[in-house]
matplotlib code that plots the C-alpha trace (Angstrom):
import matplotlib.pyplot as plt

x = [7.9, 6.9, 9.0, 7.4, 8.8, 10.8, 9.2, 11.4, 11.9, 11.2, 12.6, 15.5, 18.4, 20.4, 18.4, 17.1, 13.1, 13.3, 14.4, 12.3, 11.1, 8.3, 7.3, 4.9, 2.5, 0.4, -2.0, -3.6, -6.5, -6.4, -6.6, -7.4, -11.2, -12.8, -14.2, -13.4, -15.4, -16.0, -14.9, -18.6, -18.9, -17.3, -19.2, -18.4, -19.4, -18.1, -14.6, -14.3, -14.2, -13.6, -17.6, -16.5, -18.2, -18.8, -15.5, -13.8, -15.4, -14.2, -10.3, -11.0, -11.5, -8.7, -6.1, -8.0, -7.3, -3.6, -3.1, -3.7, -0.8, 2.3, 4.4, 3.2, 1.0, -0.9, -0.9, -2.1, -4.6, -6.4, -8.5, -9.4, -11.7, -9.0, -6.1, -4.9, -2.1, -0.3, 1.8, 3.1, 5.6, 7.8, 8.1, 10.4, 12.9, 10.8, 10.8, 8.1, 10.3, 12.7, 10.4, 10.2, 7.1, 5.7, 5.6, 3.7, 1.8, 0.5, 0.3, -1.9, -4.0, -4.6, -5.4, -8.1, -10.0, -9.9, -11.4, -14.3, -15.1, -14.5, -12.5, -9.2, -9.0, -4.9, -2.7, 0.0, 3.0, 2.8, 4.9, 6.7, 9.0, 10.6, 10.4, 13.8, 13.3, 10.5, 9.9, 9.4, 7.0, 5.3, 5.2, 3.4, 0.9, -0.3, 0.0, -2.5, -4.7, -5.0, -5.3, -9.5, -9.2, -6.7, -8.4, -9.0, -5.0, -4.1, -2.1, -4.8, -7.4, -9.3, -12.0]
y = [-24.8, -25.3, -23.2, -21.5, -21.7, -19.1, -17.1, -16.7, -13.0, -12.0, -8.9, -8.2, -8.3, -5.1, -2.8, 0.1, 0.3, 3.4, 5.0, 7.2, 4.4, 2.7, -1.0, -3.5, -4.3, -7.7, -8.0, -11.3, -12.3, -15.3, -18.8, -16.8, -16.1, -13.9, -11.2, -8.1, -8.8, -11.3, -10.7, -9.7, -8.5, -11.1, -11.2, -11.2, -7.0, -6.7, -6.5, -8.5, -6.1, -6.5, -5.5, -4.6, -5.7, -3.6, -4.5, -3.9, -0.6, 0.3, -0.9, 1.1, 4.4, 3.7, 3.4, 6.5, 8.5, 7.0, 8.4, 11.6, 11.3, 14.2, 11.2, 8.2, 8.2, 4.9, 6.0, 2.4, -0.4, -3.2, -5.1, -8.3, -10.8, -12.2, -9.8, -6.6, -5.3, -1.5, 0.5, 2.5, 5.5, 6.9, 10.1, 11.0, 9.3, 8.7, 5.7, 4.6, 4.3, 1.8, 0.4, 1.0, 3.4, 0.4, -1.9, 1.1, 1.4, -2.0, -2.6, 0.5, 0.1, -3.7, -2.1, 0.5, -2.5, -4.8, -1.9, -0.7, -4.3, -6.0, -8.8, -9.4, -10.8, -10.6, -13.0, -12.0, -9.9, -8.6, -9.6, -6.3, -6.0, -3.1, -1.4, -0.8, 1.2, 2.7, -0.3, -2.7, -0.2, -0.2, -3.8, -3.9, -1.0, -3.1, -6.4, -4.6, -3.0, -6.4, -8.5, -8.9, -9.7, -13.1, -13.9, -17.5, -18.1, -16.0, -17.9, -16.5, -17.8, -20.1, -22.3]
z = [28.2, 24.5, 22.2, 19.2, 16.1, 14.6, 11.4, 8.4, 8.5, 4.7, 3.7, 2.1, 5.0, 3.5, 2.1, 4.5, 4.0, 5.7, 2.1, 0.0, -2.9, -4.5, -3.4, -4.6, -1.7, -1.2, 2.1, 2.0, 4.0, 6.1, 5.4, 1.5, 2.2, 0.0, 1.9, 0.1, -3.3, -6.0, -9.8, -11.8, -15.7, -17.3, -20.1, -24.3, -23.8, -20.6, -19.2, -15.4, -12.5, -8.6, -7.2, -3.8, -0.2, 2.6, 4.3, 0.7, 0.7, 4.2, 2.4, 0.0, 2.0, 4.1, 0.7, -0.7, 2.8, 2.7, -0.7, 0.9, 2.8, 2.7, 2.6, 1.1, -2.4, -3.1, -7.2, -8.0, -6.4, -6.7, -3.7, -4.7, -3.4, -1.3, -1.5, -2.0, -4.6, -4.0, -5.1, -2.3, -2.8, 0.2, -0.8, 2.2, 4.6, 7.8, 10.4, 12.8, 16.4, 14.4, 12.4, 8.4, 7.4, 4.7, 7.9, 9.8, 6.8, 6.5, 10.0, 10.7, 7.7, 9.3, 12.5, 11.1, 9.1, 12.2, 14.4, 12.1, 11.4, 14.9, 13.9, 12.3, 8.6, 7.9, 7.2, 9.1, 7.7, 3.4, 0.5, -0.8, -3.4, -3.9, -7.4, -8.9, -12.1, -14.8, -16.6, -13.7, -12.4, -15.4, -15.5, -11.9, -13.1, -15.7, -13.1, -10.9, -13.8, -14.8, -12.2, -12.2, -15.9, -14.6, -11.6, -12.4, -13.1, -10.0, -7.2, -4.7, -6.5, -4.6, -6.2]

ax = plt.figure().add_subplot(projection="3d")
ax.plot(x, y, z, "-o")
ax.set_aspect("equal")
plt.show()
């Protein structure tokens, strides 16, 4: 029987994700094909911004109904051509049958796009990082504000 090999699990071993908190969110897309948009407007007048396509529009609907949440507040976003960068807020103590409510989150919000769409785009699992204090959510405000703007240097960047 060929064995399959073992994924790194990559969150933080001690820290219980089932708190009330704000993380940093990225979803990439697989294989980092840039479906969601492309990067238009920069020109000398004109300041570069993400000019979403359909599927990012149907992204975009999902984070907006999200936001709407009792629980959860998406206060800042960005969906990039290839990726998408969140901050998401627990706003109370919940779990999803043992599972951490940013995994549910993400999973779910996977799930929706795949369905209205008819095909899966994910990379699988997200990067989180969870936000510690004021400043460093600052910091990541202005990261995500910014992020068209640096699209050339970003890591995601593709061509």
């Amino acid at each position: 029987m060929k064995e399959f090999p073992t994924r790194k699990n990559i969150r933080l071993k001690e820290y219980d994700y089932s708190r009330a908190g704000a993380y940093f969110v990225t979803i990439c897309i697989k294989d980092g094909h840039e479906m969601l948009g492309e990067i238009v407007g920069a020109t000398v007048l004109g300041r570069p911004h993400v000019q979403l396509s359909e599927i990012g529009r149907v992204l975009d609907s999902a984070i907006v109904y999200y936001h709407k949440s009792s629980n959860i507040q998406i206060p800042n976003y960005v969906i990039m051509p290839n990726h998408i960068h969140m901050i998401v807020m627990l706003l109370a103590e919940t779990g999803d049958r043992g599972r951490s409510p940013l995994q549910h989150i993400v999973r779910n919000l996977k799930s929706y796009i795949t369905k209205q769409i008819g095909f899966s785009i994910w990379q699988k699992s997200f990067h989180d990082h969870i936000i510690r204090d004021k400043s460093e959510y600052h910091r990541i405000w202005q990261y995500i504000d910014e992020n068209p703007i640096r699209w050339q240097e970003d890591e995601y960047y593709t061509k």
